[in-house]
C-alpha positions in Angstrom: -12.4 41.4 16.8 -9.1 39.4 17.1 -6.9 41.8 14.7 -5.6 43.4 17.9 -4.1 40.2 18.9 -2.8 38.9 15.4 0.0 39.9 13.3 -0.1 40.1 10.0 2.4 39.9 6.4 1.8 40.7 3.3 3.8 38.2 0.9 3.3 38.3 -3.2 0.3 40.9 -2.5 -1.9 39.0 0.0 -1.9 39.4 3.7 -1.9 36.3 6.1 -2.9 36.9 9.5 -1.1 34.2 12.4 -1.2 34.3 16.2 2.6 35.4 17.7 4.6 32.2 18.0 5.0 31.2 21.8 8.3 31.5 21.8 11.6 32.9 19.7 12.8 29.1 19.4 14.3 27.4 16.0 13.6 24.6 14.8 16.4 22.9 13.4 15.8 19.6 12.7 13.6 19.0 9.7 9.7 17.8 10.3 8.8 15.2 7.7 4.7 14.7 7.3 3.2 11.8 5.1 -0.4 12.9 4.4 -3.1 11.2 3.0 -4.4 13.1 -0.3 -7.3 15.2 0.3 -5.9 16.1 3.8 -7.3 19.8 5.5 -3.6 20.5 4.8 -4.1 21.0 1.6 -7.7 21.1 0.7 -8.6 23.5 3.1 -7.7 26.4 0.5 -8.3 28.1 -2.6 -4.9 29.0 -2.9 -2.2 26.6 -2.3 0.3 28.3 -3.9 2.3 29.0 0.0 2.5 25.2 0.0 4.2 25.0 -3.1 6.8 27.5 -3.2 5.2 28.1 -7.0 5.8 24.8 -7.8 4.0 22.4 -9.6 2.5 25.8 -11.5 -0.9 26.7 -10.2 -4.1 26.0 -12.4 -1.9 22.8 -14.5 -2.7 18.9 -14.3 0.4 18.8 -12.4 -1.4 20.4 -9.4 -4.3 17.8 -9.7 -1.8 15.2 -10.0 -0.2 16.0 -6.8 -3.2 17.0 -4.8 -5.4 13.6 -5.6 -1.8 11.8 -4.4 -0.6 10.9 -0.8 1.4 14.2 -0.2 5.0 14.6 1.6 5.4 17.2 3.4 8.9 18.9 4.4 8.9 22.2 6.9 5.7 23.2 5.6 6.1 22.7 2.5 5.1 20.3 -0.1 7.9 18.4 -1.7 6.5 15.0 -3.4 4.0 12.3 -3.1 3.8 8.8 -1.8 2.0 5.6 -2.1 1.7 2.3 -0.1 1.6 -1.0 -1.0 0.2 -3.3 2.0 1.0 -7.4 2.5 -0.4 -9.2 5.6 2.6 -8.2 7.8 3.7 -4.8 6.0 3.3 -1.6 4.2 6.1 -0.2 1.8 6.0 3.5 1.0 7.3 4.2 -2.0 8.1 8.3 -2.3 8.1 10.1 -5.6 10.3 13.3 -4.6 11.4 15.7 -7.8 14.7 16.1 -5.6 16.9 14.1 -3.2 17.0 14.4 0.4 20.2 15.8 2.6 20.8 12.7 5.0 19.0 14.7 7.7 15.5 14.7 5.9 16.1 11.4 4.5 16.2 10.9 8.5 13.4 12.7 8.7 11.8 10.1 6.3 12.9 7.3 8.1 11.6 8.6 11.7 7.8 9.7 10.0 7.4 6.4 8.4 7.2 3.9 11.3 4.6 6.2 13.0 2.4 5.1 9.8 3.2 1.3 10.2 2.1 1.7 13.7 -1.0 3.2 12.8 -1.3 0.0 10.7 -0.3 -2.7 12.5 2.6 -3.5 10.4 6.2 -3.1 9.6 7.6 -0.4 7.1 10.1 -0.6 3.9 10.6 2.9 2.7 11.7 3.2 -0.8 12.4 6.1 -3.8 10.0 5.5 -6.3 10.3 5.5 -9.9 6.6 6.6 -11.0 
């Protein structure tokens, strides 16, 4: 009943169906997202290949590895994992990222992070990880 009012692309042989974007702005600056694993995000489908931009390869342990892990998300797209580790006053959030950053979405980072330690009650260290 809504396919008059959707549009619709076909990308790699399947056809995802979106409502038209309220407006024909760009968004420039990159959107960071620290999500806790098993978030709708990800869960939410059978295929999560989209997210991935074919990376970690589909049906592998590397998938699992990444989708039972705190997940970082960069424009949409899934680029790494994090993981916390909490003291009485704060949390550090250590990132596991296959590549580095540009300085805008280490910014990016830096601006998503706080909103977490808020959410806590406590101060945040960010830091690259090594695991």
């Amino acid at each position: 009943m809504a396919k008059s009012h959707l549009l619709h692309e076909v990308v790699g042989g399947k056809t995802y169906w979106f409502a038209p974007p309220a407006s024909n702005a760009k968004i420039t600056d990159p959107t960071l997202h620290l999500l806790p694993n098993y978030d709708e995000y990800l869960i939410a489908y059978r295929d999560h290949s989209p997210l991935f931009e074919g990376r970690p390869p589909m049906g592998t342990p590397a998938l699992y590895d990444v989708l039972s892990r705190h997940i970082v998300v960069l424009n949409g797209r899934v680029i790494g994992g994090w993981r916390r580790t909490l003291t009485s006053s704060e949390v550090t959030i250590e990132t596991n990222l296959p590549v580095p950053l540009t300085e805008t979405q280490d910014g990016a980072l830096h601006y998503a992070a706080p909103d977490y330690g808020r959410f806590l009650g406590k101060s945040v260290t960010v830091r690259p990880g090594t695991w």
